[in-house]
N, C-alpha and C positions, 0 to 999 in steps of 0.2 A: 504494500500500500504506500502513495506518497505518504510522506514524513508526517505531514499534519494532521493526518487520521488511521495513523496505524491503530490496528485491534490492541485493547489498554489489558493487561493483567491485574488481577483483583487484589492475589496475594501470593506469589509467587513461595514458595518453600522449598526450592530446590538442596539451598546451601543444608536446610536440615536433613534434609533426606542423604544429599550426600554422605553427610559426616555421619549418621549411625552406620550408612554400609561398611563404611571406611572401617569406623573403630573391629565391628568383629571381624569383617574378613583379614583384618590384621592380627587380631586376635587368635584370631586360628591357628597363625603360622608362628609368628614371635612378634615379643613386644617390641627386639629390635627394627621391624620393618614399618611400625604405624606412622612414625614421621613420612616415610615416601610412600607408603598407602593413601594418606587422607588425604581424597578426591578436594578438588576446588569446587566453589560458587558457579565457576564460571564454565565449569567443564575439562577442562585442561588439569591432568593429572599432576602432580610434582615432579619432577624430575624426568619430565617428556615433552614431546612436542604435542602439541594439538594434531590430530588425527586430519589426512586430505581425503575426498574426493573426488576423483575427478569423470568427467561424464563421458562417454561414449563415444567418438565422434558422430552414430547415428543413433540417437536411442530408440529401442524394441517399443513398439506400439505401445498402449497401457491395456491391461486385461483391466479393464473396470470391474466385472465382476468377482473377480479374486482380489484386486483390491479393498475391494469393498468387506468380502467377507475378513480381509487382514485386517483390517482396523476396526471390526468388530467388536466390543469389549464389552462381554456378559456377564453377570454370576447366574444364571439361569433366568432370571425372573428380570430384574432392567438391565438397559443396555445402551450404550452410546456410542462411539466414534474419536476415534485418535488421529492426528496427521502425518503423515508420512511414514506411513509401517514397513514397506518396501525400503528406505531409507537405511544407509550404512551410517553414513553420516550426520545424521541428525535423528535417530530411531527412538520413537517416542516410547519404545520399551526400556524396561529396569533390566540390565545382567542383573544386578544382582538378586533383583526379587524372581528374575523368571527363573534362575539356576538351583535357588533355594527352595523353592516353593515345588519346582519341580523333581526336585530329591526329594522332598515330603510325601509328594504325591505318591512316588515309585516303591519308599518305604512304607506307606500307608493303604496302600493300593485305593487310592481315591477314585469313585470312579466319574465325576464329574468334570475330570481336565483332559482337556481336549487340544492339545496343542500337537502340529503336525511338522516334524524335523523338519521336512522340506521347507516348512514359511519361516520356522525360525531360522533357519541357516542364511535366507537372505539378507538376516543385519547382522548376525551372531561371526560373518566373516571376517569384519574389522575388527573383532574380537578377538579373532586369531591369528591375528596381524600387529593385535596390541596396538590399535589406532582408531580403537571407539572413543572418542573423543568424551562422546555424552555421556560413556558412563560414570565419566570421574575418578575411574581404577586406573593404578598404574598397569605398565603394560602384561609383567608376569601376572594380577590380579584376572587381569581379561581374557587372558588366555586361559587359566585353568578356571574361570569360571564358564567360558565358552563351550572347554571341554566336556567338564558335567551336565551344562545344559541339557548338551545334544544327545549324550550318551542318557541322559535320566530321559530325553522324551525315546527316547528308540532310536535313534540315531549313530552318528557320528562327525566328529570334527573331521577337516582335510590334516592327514595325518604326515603330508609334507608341508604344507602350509606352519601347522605347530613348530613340526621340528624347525624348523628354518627360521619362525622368531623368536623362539629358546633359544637355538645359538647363538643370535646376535646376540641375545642378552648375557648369553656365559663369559663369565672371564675367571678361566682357571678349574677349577675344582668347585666354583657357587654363581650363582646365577643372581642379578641385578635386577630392584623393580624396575628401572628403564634406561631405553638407551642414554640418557643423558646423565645417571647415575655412576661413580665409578666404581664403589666396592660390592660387591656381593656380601649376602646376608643369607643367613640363616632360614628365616621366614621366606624369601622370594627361592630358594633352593627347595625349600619343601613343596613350592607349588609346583614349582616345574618339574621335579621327579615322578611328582602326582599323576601330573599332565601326560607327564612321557611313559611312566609303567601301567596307566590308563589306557592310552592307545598302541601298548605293544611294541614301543619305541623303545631302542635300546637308549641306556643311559649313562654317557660320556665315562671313559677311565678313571680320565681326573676329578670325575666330581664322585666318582665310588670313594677314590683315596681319600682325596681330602675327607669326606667326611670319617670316613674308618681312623684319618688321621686326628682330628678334633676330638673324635669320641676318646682317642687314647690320650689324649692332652687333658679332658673335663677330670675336674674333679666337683667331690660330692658339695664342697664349698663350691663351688662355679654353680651347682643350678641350686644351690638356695638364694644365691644374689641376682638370679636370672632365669629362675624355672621355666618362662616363656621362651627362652631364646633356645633353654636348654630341651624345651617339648620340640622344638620343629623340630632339630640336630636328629632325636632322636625317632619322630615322625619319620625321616629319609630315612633311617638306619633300617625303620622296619619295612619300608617300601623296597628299598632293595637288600633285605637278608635272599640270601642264596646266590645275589652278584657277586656280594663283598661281604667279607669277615669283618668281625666287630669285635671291640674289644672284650678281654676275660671279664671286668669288671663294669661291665656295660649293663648285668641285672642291677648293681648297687646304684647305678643312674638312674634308673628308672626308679627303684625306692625312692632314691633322695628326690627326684623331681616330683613327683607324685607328692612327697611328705613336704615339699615346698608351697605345692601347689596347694593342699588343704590348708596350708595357714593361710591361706590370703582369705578364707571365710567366704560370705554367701555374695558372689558376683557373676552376671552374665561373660565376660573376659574369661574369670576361670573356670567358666563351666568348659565351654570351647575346648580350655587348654587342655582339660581334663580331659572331654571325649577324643581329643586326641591323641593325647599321651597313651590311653587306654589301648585304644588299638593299634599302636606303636606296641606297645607291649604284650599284645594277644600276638602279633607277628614276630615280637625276638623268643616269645617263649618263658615270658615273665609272668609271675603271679603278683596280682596286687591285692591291698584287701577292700573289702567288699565297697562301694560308692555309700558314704554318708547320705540320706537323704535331707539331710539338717542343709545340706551346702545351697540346697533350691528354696529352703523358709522364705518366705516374703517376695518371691519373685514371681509366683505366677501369675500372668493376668485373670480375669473373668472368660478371656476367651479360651485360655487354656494352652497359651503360648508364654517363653521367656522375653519381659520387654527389659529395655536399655533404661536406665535411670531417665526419669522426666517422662517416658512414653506411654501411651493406653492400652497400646495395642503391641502384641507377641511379635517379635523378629524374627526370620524364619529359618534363618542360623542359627540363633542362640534357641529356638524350641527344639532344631533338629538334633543340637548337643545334646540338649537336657533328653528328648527318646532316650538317644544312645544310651546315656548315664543311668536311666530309669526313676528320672527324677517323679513323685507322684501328684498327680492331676496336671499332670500334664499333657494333651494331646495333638496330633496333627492339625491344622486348621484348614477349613476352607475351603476349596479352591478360592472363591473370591472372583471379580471378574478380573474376565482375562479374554485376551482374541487366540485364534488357532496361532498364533504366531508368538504369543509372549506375555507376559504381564506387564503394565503401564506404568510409566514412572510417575512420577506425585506429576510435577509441571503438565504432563500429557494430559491427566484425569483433569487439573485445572481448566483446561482449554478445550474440554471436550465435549461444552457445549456448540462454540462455533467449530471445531471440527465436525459434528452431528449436523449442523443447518446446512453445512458444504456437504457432508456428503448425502443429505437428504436430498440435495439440488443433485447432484451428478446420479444418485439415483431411479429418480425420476428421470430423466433422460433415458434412461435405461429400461424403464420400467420394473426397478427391482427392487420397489420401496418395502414390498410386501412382509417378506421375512422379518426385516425388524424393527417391523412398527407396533407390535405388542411389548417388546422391550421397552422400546423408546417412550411410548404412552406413558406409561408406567413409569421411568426417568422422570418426565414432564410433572406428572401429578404427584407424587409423591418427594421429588429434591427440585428440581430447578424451578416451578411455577410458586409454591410455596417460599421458596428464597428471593424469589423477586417480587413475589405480592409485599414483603416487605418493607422495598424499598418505596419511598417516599418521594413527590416531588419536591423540587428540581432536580433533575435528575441529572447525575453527572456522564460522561462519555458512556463507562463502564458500564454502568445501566441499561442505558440508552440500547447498546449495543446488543445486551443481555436480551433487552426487550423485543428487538427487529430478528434477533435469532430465533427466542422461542417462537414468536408470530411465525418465522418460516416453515420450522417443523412440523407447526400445530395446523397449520394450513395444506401442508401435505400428507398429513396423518387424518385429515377429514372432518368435517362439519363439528363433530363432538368433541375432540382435542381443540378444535379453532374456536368454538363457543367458550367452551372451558377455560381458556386461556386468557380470554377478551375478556371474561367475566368478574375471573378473579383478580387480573393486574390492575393497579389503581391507572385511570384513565390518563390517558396523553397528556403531556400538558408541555406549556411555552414558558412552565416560570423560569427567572436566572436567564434566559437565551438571550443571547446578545448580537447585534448585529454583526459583527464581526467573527462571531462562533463559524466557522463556514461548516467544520465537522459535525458539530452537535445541531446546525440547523437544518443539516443534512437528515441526522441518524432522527429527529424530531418528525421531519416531512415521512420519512417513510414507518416509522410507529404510529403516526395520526392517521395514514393512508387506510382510506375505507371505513374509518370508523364514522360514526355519528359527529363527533367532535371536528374533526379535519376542515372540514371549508372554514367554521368560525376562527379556530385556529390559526390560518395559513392566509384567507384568501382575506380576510377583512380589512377594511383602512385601519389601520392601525396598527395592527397586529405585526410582530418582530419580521416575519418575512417581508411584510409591504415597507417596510423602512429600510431592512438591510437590503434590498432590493433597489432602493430609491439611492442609498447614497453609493459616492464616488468609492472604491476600491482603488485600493492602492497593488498595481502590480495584477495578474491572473493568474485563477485558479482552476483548477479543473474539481475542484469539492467542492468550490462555489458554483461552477456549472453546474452541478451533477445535485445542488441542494435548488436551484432554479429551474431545471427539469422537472426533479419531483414537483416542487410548487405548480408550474403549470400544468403538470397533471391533474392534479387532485382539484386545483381552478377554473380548471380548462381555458386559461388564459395564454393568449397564444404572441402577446408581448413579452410575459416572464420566459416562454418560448423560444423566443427570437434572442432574447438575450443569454439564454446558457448556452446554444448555438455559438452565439460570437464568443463567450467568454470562453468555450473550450477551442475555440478556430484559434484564440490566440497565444494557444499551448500546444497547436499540433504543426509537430515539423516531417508528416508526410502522410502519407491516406492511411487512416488508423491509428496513427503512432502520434504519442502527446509523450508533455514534459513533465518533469516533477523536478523541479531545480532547474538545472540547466541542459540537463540529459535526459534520453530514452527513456521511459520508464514503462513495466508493463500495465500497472496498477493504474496509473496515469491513465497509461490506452483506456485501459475497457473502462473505466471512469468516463473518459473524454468522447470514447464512441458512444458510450450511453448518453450522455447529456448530447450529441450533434447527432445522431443517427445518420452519419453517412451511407452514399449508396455504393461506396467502395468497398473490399473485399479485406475487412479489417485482417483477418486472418493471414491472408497473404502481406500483407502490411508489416504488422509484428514478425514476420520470417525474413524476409525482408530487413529489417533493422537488427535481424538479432536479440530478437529478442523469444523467439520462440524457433525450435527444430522438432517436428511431427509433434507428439505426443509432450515434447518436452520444453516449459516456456521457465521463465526466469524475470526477475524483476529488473533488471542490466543485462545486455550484453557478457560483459564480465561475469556475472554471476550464471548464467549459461554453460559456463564451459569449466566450471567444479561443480554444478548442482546434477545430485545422483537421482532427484526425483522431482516431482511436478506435485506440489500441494492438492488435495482435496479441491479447494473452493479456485482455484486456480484451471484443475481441470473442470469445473463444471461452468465456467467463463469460456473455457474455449469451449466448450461441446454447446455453448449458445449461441458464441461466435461462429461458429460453421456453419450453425445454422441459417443463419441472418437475421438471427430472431434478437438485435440488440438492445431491445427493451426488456428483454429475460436476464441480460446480464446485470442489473443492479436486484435488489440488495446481495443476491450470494456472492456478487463480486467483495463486498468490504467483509 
């Protein structure tokens, strides 16, 4: 979207999602690796680079209807829409919830998860490349949680793909959370052995010695002042007994770290350590004595999962430890929704109202709204129409936006959802609108559209459209066009007409193609074709500029030729634009 009306986030939570994955799956391996575990806000893991994409030079048509069913996200009963599920690059699935959740499953024999290797493997390969950027995990994280993914739905990882970003990572006898790391650690050696005696990959000389060598080095002091570091060490020891000999005194490690481990008392981190120290030592041939169940007091949620200090709800690593351990009331949870392809990250499920209105629009094209409009109903009535009945006028962007999305779904789900919705949301209104607002007098005109209210609203002397319509603008816009469009619609006034016409002609630098700054933009176009209704071949226009190749469009030129996928609400702008139906392309364009 140009700049001035990009889609607003309500409350973004990434950074905290991030940071519990971070802490346990660092926790698993050793406490020395959590510093280069903990994912960024931003995406970009510690000690790596940000993950590329790059596109195709021709990209493959879009299978709309496997699209569609990708970004489906159920727990049986509602259901909604994620963007870009085909997406390496920007995959609006969680590794780490969909790798954990789906060891749970496998453990548990759930039978509600429904996820199909082949859809996950289409993001889960940046993962094996240690260049998922989104998921926040360094690179060894990504990889050996890729591995389990695939292998927990019925699968498997590309087992030279693995190997080939484990060695980069190797230096010596241990293995680095990333390439931009230099020492190897303890915690990023036990994933990748994981990784590699997981898929049948042999596992390097030097990383047998060295570690046979450490183990002969530890003493019972070294894992009381470091039981985490000392659990991974001897995690790899028991992944590969029968590669490599260990030392004689390698049972009295395993006591001492264990006898380590229990002093640190009742925490999610040592449960972790424990279930895996545990099965380190069922593979050297160690007996330990029986799991406390005092170690689990005060941690189990209501739902029957281990949660992180501060949280409500069970983590699905630290519940999978506590199974292991036999911690009591404790249970599998869930499935939870999820698409054939994965589970959602927190951000995705935030935005998964207007990914739902995009692809209710691309749907419809299709004629495939069918299947999950009992879901979706059901979404509408019970979370998102009751959260926006809430809000109050004046209504800010976020709202606003809230509001022209539900109207879209509710009106393609049929008289009873669209009655439903008009009913319960408090009525349109202009308070706060300012002439100047071009966004909000835009996202205003299409929430009043069709209702009772709209003409008194929009079309009256007085009223915030007939003024900001009347004064001088400084400079043009194409969301000032595209809010004097709508106006004239809903007025049938065929001067407010005439003027979004010119006000988008003088943003457009070829047939179809408009500005947004001082360049191309695609957001711009279908804004600016929408407000001028050219008889020219907008479509051919944006290829043309670069800004779209078949199936594949982009908001620059530039951003073209790294983007590995075509949004939702993006493709359902072009399958309007083909058609030449470009009065369909507003609202699912914003």
């Amino acid at each position: 979207m140009p700049t001035a009306h990009r889609r607003p986030h309500r409350s973004p939570r990434g950074a905290v999602r991030a940071h519990r994955a971070a802490v346990l799956l660092a926790a698993a391996v050793a406490v020395a690796a959590v510093s280069a575990c903990s994912p960024q806000p931003d995406g970009a893991a510690a000690g790596r680079e940000p993950g590329r994409s790059v596109a195709p030079a021709a990209a493959p048509p879009v299978d709309t209807a496997a699209l569609l069913l990708d970004s489906w996200v159920s727990d049986g009963a509602r259901g909604w829409f994620v963007d870009g599920a085909q997406s390496a690059a920007n995959s609006p699935f969680s590794l780490y919830e969909t790798a954990w959740r789906l060891r749970l499953a496998a453990r548990a024999g759930t039978p509600d998860v429904h996820v199909d290797p082949a859809r996950l493997a289409l993001w889960t390969g940046a993962a094996e490349e240690g260049r998922m950027a989104s998921s926040g995990l360094p690179a060894v994280a990504q990889v050996g949680l890729a591995v389990d993914a695939l292998h927990a739905a019925g699968g498997s990882a590309d087992r030279e793909r693995v190997a080939r970003t484990l060695e980069s990572l190797r230096t010596g006898g241990g293995y680095r959370t990333g390439p931009a790391v230099a020492a190897a650690d303890p915690g990023s050696t036990a994933v990748a052995v994981r990784a590699l005696t997981r898929l049948a990959l042999p596992v390097p000389a030097p990383v047998r010695e060295a570690n046979r060598t450490a183990l002969a080095a530890m003493t019972t002091r070294d894992t009381a002042q470091n039981p985490n570091g000392a659990a991974a060490l001897l995690q790899s020891a028991g992944m590969l007994r029968g590669s490599a000999e260990v030392p004689p005194h390698t049972a009295e490690l395993v006591t001492a770290t264990h006898r380590a481990l229990t002093a640190l008392g009742a925490d999610p981190v040592r449960l972790v350590s424990e279930a895996a120290l545990r099965a380190a030592a069922d593979q050297l041939g160690v007996a330990l004595p029986a799991f406390d169940p005092a170690a689990c007091a005060g941690l189990v949620r209501p739902d029957g999962g281990i949660a992180l200090p501060g949280a409500t709800r069970g983590d699905p690593q630290a519940t999978s430890a506590a199974l292991d351990l036999g911690c009591p009331g404790v249970r599998a949870p869930t499935a939870g929704a999820h698409s054939r392809a994965g589970w959602p990250a927190q951000q995705a499920a935030e935005g998964a109202l207007g990914a739902s209105a995009a692809a209710v629009a691309l749907s419809g094209q299709t004629r495939s709204t069918t299947g999950f409009a009992p879901g979706l109903e059901r979404q509408i009535r019970e979370v998102w129409l009751p959260a926006a009945a809430a809000r109050k006028a004046p209504y800010d962007t976020a709202a606003l936006v809230e509001r022209v999305d539900l109207g879209l779904i509710a009106k393609a789900l049929g008289d009873a959802v669209a009655r439903a919705v008009e009913e319960t949301l408090p009525a349109p209104s202009t308070d706060g609108l300012k002439p100047e607002d071009d966004a909000r007098l835009l996202l205003t005109a299409i929430d009043a559209r069709g209702t009772d209210r709209a003409k008194s609203l929009i079309c009256e002397a007085g009223s915030p459209y007939r003024t900001a319509a009347a004064r001088t603008a400084t400079g043009h816009s194409v969301v000032r066009a595209a809010w004097l469009r709508a106006a004239s619609e809903t007025c049938e006034d065929p001067e407010l007409a005439r003027l979004a016409a010119a006000e988008a002609a003088a943003r457009r630098v070829a047939d179809g193609v408009y500005r947004a700054g001082g360049d191309a933009s695609f957001e711009a176009s279908v804004l600016g074709v929408w407000a001028e209704r050219p008889s020219a071949d907008a479509v051919a226009g944006w290829t043309r500029a670069g800004l779209c190749s078949g199936d594949r469009c982009a908001e620059t030129p530039a951003a073209l030729t790294t983007s590995d996928h075509t949004s939702l609400r993006t493709l359902a702008a072009l399958g309007a634009a083909r058609t030449g139906d470009y009065a369909a392309l507003f609202p699912l364009a914003f």
